[in-house]
FILO-391194 format. One record per residue (C-alpha): x, y, z negated; residue in one letter; residue number from 1. Coordinates in Angstrom, 1 decimal. Layout:
// FILO-391194
NODE        x        y        z   aa     i
NODE        X        Y        Z    A   NUM
...
This chain:
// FILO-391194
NODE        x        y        z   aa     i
NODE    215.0     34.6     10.6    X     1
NODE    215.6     33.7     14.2    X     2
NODE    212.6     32.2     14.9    X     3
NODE    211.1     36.0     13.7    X     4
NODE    214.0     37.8     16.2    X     5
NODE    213.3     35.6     19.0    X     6
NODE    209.0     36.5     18.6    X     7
NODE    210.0     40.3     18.3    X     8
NODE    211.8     40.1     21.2    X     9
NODE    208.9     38.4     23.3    X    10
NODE    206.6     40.5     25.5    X    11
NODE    203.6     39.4     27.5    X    12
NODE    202.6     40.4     31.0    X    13
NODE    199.2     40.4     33.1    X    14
NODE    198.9     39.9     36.6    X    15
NODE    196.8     38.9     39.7    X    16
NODE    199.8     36.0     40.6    X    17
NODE    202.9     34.8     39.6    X    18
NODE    205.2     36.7     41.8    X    19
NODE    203.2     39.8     41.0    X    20
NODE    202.9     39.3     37.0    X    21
NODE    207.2     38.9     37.2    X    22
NODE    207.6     41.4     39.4    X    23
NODE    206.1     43.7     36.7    X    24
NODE    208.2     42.4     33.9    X    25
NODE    211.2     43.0     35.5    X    26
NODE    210.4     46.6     35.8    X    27
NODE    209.5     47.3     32.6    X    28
NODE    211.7     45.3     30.6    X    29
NODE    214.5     46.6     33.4    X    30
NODE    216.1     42.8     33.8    X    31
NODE    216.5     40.6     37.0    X    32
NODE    214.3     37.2     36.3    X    33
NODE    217.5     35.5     35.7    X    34
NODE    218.1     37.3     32.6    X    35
NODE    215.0     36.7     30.9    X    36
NODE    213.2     33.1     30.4    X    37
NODE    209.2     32.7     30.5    X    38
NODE    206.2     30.6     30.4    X    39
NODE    202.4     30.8     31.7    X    40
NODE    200.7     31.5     28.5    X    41
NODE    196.8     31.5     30.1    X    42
NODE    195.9     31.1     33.8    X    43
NODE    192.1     31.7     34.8    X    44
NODE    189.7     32.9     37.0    X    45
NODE    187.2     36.1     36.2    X    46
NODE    184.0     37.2     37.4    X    47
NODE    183.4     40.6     37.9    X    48
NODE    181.2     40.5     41.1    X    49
NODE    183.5     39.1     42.6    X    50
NODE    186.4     35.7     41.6    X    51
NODE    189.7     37.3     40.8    X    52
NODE    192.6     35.8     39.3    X    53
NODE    194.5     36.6     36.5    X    54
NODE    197.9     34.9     35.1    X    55
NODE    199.6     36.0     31.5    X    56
NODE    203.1     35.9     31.0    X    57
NODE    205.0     35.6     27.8    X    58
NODE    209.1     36.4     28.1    X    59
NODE    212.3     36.5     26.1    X    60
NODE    215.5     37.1     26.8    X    61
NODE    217.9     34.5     27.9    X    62
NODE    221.5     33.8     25.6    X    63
NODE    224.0     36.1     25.9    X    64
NODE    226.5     33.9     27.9    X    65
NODE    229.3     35.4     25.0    X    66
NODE    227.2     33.3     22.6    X    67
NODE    227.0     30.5     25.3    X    68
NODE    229.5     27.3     23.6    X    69
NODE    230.2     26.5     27.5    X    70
NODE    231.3     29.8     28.7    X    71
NODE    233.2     30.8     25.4    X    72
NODE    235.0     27.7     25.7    X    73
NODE    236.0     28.1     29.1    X    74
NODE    237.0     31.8     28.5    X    75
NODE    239.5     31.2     25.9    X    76
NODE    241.2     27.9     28.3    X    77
NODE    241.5     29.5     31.0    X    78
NODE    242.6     32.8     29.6    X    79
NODE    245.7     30.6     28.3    X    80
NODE    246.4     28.9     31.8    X    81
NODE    248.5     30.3     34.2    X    82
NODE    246.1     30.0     36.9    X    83
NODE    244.0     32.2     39.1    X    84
NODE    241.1     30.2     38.3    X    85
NODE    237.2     31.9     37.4    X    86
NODE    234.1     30.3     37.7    X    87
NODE    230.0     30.7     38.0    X    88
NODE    227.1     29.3     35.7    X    89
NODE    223.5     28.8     36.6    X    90
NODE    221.3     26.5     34.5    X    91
NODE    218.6     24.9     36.2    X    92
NODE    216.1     22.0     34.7    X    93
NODE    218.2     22.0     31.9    X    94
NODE    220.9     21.3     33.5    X    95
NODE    224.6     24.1     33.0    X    96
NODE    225.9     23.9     36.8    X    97
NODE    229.4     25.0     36.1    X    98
NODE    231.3     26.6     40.1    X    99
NODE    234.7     27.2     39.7    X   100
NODE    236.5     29.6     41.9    X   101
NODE    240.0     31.3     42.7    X   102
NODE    243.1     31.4     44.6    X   103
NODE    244.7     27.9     42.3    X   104
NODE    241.0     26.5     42.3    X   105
NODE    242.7     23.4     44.5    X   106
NODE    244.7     22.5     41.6    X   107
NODE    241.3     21.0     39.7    X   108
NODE    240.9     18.6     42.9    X   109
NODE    244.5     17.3     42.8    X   110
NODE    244.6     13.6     42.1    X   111
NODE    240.6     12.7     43.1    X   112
NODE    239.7     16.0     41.1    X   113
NODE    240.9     14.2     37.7    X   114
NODE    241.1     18.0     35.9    X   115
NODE    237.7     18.7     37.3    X   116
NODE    236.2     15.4     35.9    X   117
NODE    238.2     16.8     32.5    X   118
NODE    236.7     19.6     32.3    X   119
NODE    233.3     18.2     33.1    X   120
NODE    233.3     15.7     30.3    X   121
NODE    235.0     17.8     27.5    X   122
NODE    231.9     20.3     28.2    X   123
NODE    229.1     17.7     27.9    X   124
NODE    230.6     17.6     24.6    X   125
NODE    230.4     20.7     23.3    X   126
NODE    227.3     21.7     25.2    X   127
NODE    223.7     20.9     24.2    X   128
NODE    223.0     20.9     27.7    X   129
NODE    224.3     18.2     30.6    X   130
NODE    227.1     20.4     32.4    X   131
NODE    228.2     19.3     35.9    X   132
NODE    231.1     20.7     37.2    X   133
NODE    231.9     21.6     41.2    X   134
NODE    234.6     23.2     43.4    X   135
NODE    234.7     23.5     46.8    X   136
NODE    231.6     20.6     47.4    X   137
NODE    233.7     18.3     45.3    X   138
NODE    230.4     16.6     44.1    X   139
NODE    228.6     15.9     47.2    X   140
NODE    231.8     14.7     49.3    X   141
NODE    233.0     12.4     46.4    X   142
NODE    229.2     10.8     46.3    X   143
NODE    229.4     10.7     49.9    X   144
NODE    232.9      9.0     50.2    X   145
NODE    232.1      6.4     46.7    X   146
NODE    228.2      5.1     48.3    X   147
NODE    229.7      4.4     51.4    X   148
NODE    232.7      2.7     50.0    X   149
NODE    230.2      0.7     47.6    X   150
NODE    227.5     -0.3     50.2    X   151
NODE    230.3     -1.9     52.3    X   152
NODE    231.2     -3.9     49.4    X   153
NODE    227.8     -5.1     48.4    X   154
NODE    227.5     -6.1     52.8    X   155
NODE    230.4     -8.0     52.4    X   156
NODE    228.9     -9.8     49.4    X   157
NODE    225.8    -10.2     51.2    X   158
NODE    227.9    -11.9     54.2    X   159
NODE    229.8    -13.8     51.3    X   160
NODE    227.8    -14.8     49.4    X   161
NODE    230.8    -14.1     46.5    X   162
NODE    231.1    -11.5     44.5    X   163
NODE    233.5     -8.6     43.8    X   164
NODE    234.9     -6.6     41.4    X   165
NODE    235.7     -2.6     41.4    X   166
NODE    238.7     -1.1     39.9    X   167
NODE    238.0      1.4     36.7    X   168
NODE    235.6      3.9     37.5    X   169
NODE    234.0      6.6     34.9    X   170
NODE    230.6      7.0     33.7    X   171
NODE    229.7      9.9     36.9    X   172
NODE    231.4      6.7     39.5    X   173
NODE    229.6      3.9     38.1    X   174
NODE    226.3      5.7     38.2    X   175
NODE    226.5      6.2     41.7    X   176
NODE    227.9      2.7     42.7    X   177
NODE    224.8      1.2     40.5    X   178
NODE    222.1      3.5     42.3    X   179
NODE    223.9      2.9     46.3    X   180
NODE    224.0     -0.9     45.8    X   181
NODE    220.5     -1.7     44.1    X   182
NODE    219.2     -0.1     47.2    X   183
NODE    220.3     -3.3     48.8    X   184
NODE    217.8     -6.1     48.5    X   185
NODE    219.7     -9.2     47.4    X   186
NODE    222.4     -7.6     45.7    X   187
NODE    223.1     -6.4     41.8    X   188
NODE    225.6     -4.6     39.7    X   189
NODE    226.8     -4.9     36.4    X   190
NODE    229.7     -2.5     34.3    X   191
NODE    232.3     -4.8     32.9    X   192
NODE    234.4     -3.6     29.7    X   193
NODE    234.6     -1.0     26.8    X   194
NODE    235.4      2.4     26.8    X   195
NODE    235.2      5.4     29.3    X   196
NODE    236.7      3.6     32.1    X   197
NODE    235.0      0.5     33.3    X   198
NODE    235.1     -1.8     36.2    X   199
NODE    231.4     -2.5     38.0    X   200
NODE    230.8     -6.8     39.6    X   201
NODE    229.0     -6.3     42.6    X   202
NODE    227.4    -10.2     43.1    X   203
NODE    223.9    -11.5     44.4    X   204
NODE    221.2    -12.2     42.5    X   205
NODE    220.0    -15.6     42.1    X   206
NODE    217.0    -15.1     44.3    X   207
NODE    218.8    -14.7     47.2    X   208
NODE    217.9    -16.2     50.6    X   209
């Protein structure tokens, strides 16, 4: 039944190039491109004294965020929280990018942004997508601040020759730590433990010089 809905609801569109075939389909179905999805159903070139082009479009709509799991969840939390707190999606590759905004937004970095990391991993839960979760750059200065932190360790270790141990880090930390220090030649990682939280041994390989 909604495999017949969804092929009701799609509509195909002809044009000399991509901009120009999308162009057309948001006039007529009277939607911005980020509210329907669509695929290149043929792409060729015809003769009729002279080459032109000609690209076919098939659309749909895109979910109804209501009916999105993500934003229904985070409707109904922070409708209960007494916090001035909204937020933005956009989905790209797959991927939910969750921005959250608002006059108490600094109270999801408090303590190295532990109720933004909350948040972050109770939606990968619920969501069939991988949601990340931002505020204010959170992402790219915590990156910035954990490979440099990790890259000094695996120098010292290099120096050393001995290895070292970090404290507890989650999944998103580790993954980080493991990419930054296998950059160096000489030098290895490994996560140490059970559960969420796990420590990472920075130590040299045995082919070391």
């Amino acid at each position: 039944m909604e495999k017949e809905e969804k092929n009701n609801q799609n509509q195909e569109f002809k044009g000399k190039n991509l901009e120009e075939v999308i162009g057309h389909a948001e006039h007529v179905l009277k939607l911005p491109r980020s509210k329907f999805n669509y695929e290149i159903v043929t792409e060729k070139t015809k003769l009729f004294g002279m080459k032109s082009k000609e690209i076919v479009i098939r659309t749909w709509p895109k979910e109804d965020p209501e009916e999105n799991p993500v934003a229904q969840f985070l409707d109904k939390v922070l409708s209960l929280l007494p916090l001035e707190i909204n937020y933005q999606i956009k989905i790209k590759n797959d991927t939910v990018y969750i921005i959250f905004e608002g006059d108490d937004r600094h109270i999801l970095l408090m303590k190295d942004g532990s109720l933004l990391l909350a948040f972050q991993h109770i939606l990968n839960k619920i969501s069939p997508q991988k949601v990340q979760a931002d505020c204010e750059f959170y992402r790219e200065k915590k990156e910035r601040q954990i490979k440099e932190y990790a890259q000094n360790v695996a120098q010292h270790v290099h120096e050393t020759g001995k290895y070292e141990i970090l404290d507890m880090m989650n999944p998103y930390e580790r993954r980080i730590v493991h990419i930054a220090v296998n950059q160096i030649p000489g030098i290895t990682t490994e996560s140490i433990g059970d559960g969420f939280l796990k420590q990472i041994k920075i130590f040299p390989t045995r082919n070391q010089t």
